[in-house]
N, C-alpha and C positions, 0 to 999 in steps of 0.2 A: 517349541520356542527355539529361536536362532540365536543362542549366546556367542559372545564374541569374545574368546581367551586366546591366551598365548599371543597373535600378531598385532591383535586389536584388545588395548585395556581402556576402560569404558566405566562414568561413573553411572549411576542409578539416576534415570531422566524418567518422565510421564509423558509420552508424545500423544496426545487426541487430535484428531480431524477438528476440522471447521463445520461449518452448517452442514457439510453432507453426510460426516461422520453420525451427528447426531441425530439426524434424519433416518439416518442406514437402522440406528440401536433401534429406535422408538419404531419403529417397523418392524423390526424382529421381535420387538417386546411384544407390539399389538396382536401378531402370528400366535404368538405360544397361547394353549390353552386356555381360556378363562378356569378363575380361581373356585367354581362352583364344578368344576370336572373330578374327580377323585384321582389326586395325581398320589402315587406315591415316592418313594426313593427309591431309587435302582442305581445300579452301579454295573460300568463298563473296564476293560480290560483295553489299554492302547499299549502300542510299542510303532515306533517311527523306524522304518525300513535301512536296513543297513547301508552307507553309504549316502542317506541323503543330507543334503545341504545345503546352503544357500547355490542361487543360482546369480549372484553378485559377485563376483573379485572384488577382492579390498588390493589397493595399490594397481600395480602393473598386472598385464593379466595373466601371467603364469605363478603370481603371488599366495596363489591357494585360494582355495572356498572353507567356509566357516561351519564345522558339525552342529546337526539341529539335537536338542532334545527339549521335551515340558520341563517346567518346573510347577509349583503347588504353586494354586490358584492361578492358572492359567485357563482359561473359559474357551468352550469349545461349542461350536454350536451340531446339535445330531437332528435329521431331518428323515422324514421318507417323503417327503417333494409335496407334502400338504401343511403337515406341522412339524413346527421347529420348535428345538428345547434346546434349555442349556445347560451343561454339562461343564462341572470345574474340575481341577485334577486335585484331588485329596490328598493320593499318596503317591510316593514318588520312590522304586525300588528298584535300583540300577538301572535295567533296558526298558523295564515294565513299568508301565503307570497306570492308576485308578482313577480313573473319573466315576463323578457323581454326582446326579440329580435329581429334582421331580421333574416327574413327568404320567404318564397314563399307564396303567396295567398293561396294557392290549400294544404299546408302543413297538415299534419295530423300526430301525434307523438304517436305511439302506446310502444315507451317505452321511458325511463329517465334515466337519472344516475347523480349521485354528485359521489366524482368531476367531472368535465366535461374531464379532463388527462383522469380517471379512464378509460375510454371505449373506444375501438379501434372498428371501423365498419368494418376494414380488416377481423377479429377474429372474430366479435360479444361478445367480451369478455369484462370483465370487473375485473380489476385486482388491486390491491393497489400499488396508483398513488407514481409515486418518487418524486410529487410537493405535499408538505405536509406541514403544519403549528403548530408553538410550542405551540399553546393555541386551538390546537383542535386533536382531533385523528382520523388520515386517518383508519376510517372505512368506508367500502360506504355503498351508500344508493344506491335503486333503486325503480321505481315505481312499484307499487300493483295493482294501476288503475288507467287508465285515460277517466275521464267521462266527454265529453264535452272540458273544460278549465281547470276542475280541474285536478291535478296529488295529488294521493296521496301515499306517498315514507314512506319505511320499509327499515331494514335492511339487504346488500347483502351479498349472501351466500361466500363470499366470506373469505378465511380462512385466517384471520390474528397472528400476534404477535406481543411483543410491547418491545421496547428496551429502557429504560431510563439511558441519562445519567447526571450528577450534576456538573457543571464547575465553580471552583473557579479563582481566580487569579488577577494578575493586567493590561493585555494587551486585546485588542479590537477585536471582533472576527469578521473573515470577512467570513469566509465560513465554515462549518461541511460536512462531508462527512461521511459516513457509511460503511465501508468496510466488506463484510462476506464471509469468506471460508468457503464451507459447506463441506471438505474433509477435515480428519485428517490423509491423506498424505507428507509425506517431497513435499515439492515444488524444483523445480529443481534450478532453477532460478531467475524468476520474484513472487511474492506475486501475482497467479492467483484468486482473486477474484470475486465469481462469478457472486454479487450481489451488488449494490450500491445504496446508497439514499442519499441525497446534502441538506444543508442546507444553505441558501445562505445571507447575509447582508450588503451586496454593497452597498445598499443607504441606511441604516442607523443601521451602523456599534455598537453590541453590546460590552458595557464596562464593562468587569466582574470586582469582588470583592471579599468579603470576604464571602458575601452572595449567598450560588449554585445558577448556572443558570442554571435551569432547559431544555434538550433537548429530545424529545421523538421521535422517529422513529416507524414508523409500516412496520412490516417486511409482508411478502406474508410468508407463514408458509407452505405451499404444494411448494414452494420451494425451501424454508431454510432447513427443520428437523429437527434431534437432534442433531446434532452435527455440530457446526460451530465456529470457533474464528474468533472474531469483531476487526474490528481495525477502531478506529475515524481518521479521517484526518482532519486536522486542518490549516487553513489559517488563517493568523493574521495581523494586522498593525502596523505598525511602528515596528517591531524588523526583518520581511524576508522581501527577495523583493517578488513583486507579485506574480510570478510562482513556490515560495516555499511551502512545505507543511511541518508538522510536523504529526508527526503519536503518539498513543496511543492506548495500546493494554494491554487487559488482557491476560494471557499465559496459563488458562484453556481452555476448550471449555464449552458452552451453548446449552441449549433447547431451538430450536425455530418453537417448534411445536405451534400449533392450541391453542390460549388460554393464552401461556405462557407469562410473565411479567418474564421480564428479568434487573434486577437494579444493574448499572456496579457501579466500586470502583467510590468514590469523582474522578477526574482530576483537580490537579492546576496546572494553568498556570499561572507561576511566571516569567515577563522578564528573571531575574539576572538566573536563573536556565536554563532555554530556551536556552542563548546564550552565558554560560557561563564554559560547558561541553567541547567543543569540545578539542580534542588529535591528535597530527600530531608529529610526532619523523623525524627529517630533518637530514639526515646522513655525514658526512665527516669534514674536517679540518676546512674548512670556516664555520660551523652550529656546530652540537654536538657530534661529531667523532659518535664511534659509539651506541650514544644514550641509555645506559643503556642494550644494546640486546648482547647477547652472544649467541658464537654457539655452541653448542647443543654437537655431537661427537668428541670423542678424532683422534686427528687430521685435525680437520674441525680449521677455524680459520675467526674471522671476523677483518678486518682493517680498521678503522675508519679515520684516521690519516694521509694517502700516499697522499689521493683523497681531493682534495675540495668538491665537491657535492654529491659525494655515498663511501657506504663505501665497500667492497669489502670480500666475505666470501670466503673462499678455503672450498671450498668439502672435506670429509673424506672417504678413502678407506673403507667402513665398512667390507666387504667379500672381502677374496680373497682363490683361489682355486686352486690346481692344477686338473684337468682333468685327468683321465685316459687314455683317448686319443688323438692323436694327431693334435686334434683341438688346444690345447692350455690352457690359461688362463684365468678364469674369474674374472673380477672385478663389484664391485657393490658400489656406490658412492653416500654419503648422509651425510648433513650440514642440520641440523632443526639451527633458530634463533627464541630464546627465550627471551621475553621481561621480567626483573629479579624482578618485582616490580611490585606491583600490583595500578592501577589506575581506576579511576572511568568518565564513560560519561553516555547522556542518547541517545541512538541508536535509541530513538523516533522520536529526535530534529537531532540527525546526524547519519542518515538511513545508510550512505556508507561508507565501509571501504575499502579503497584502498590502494596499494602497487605499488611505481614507481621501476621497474626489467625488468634485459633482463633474469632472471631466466625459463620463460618462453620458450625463445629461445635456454638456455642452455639444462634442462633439457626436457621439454613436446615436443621441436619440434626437439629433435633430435630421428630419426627414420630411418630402411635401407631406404638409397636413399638420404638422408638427413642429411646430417654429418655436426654437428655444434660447434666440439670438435676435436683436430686430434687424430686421432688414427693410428694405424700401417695398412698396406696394409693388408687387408682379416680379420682385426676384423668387429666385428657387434656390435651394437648400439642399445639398446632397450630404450625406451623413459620412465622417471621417473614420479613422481606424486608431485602436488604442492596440500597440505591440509592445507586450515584455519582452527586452531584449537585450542580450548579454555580449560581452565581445566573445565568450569559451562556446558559447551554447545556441546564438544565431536568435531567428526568430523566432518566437516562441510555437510549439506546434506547427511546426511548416509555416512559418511567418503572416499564421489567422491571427486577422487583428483583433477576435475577441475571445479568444479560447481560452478565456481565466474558468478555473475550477468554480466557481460562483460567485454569486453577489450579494451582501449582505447589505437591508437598509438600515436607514439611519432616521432617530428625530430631530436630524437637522433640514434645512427643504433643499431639495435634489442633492445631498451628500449620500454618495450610496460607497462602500467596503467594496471592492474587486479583490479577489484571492485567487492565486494563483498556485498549483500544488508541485513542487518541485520532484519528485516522484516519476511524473511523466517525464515523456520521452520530449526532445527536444529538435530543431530539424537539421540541423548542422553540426561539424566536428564529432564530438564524442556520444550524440546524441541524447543520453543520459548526462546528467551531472552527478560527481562523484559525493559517494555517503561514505564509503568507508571510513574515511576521514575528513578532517575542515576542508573544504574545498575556498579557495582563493581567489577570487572577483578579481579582474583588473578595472580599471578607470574608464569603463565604458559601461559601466550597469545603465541600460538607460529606457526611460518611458517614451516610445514614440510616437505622440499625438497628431497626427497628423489626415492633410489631405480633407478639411472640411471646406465643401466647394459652394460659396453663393455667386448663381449665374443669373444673366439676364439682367445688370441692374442697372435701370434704367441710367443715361447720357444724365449730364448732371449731380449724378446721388452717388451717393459713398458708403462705406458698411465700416462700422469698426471693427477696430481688433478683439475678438472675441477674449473672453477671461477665463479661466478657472481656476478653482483653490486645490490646495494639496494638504491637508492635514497633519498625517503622517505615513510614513513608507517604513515597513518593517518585515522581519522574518519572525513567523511564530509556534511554536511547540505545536499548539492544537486549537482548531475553530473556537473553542470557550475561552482562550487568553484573547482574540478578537474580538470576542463578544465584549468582556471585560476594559479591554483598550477602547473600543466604541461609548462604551461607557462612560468611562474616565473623558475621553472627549466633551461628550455631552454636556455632563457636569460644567467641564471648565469655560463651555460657551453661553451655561444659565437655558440651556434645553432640557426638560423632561418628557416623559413617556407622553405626560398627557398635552404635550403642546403640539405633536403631527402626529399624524399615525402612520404602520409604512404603506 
């Protein structure tokens, strides 16, 4: 075990992996013996080689390396390259330590590893485990020699890095999680992350302050690189329910190569701050007509006022054309709504922005074959673009006009929820939007509907101004407060489940 005294003082954290971690155990579990073998208890003789240590600097790199020793109940896994056992240190006597297990009469362990996660007998490898603890540092160790009973354990060549982060605040931590994209590609979607490390406090739940609580992660460096943005995930008590998470994220990227000490901004987590950001704009007569957002082109128009629950924009002719030939005329049809005021949340604490629109069905899903607007006999229909778009953050994903995180329906007809995941990457300026703290909108939040093109139509005939509703537009904790607002909708327009189906 790598404790950390004297330069580095460290409270008592539980770090576990993600899915891989637990995959890693349940596969060493499956390796060890069946319980029908006649295992008995045996005991080994370890001592950690003099001079070994982490292979991390903490601070500047002439700032020293950190001396390893076991403590009791530290689990080791002992193998001869077919079966694996495990091995806990019982006793613990200056230089000397005892480990002890069952295991088989006839066993003979030609090699070791701390931790015992650390080594997969699938692979023969031995890789930095994602069950890791705050007052030590997942370097491994692995044996040098084993003479008889004794194992004597060095440092493994295994290449690490090391992430610190410092957490302030007033709410109780219930779990850390490590997120790292090592591509500094737009993400389409989802935040694919490709690497994860857990930090877990379920049964005895950390209460920050004013005083940082220190949390250190060791990253595997021959998989990280140089270039990765981390994002902490944060589970908390008493302010989300269980299966919420809160995200915090620096908007640079980092070196997490071989070596590297990597020390992120302070984090507070402050209740009143946590739960006290979130923005949801409720559209129509019965709520806030139409909430401060205005449309965008001359002739486009939003009404607030007609509708109870949405409020309702008219599309603006933007092109129109006469043809040369006698196909006709073309028209081209776009309404952006912009929100006129600038507001502030933190997209850390509420990840999803979502929009209640049959906009969707007006503009993206009308295509030939597919006519969701009348037109005159033998025009054509080419299908428009819906862009979230910010003045800090540009178009959204490279300015795709459909790249929301997903789509939830609805039983209202053609109302469908687009959510959009503020997490991902964004294509302009800072590319990420900031989580550390509230980040601050100016007066250009806006929905760009546009570019729905009906061509050919026929000398004589005309197309109106296409419509759609708007519900409501908001930022949200977690896909189940959608679910829940989808709801609430519902209700207030005398829609239930069994009136559409999605």
């Amino acid at each position: 075990m790598f404790n950390m005294k004297n330069d580095i003082e460290m409270k008592k954290t539980l770090i576990f992996a993600a899915s891989a971690a637990v995959a890693l155990i349940a596969c060493n579990k499956e390796e060890i013996s069946s319980p029908q073998e006649n295992l008995v208890y045996r005991e080994f003789k370890a001592v950690i080689a003099e001079g070994t240590s982490t292979k991390v600097s903490f601070g500047e790199p002439d700032a020293g390396k950190i001396p390893a020793y076991f403590d009791n109940g530290d689990e080791i896994a002992l193998t001869d390259g077919t079966t694996t056992y495990k091995a806990t240190v019982v006793k613990k006597e200056g230089t000397e330590t005892t480990l002890g297990g069952d295991m088989a009469t006839d066993f003979t362990p030609t090699e070791a590893y701390y931790p015992y996660s650390s080594y997969d007998q699938s692979t023969k490898k031995q890789t930095v485990p994602g069950r890791q603890y705050a007052d030590t540092v997942a370097v491994l160790l692995k044996s040098i020699e084993i003479a008889d009973d004794m194992i004597t354990f060095s440092a493994a060549d295994t290449k690490a890095a090391m992430v610190h982060f410092s957490l302030t605040g007033d709410v109780e931590l219930r779990e850390v999680r490590l997120h790292i994209n090592n591509s500094n590609a737009s993400v389409d979607r989802n935040p694919k992350y490709t690497i994860s490390y857990t930090s877990q406090y379920d049964s005895s739940p950390v209460q920050l302050s004013e005083s940082p609580f220190d949390v250190y992660f060791a990253v595997d460096a021959a998989e990280a690189g140089t270039d990765n943005f981390l994002a902490l995930e944060i589970k908390i008590n008493n302010v989300a329910e269980a299966d919420s998470s809160i995200f915090r994220r620096k908007i640079s990227s980092v070196d997490l190569s071989e070596g590297k000490f990597v020390d992120m901004p302070v984090i507070d987590l402050k209740k009143e701050q946590i739960v006290s950001d979130a923005k949801i704009w409720k559209f129509g007569s019965a709520n806030d007509g139409d909430c401060g957002w205005s449309a965008e082109q001359a002739g486009g128009s939003i009404d607030g006022s007609t509708y109870e629950n949405y409020a309702l924009v008219t599309m603006a002719s933007v092109a129109l054309k006469d043809t040369d030939t006698a196909a006709g005329v073309d028209y081209k049809f776009q309404t952006n709504i912009r929100y006129t005021e600038g507001f502030t949340v933190n997209c850390g604490t509420y990840r999803y922005m979502a929009i209640m629109s049959d906009m969707k069905h007006i503009v993206r899903d009308n295509v030939d074959g597919q006519i969701n607007i009348e037109v005159p006999e033998g025009a054509d229909v080419t299908r428009g673009n819906i862009t979230f778009d910010t003045s800090m953050l540009g178009g959204y994903n490279g300015g795709g006009s459909n790249k929301w995180a997903g789509v939830k329906a609805t039983n209202i007809e053609n109302v469908e929820v687009l959510y959009f995941d503020m997490l991902t990457k964004f294509s302009r300026d800072n590319g990420y939007v900031n989580t550390l703290t509230s980040h601050t909108f100016t007066s250009n939040f806006t929905f760009k509907v546009a570019d729905l093109k009906v061509s050919n139509v026929p000398d004589g005939s005309s197309v109106e101004n296409p419509q759609y509703k708007v519900y409501w537009i908001g930022f949200f904790h977690r896909l189940s407060d959608i679910n829940e607002m989808i709801a609430a909708t519902e209700a207030a327009e005398g829609v239930s489940d069994e009136t559409l189906t999605e």
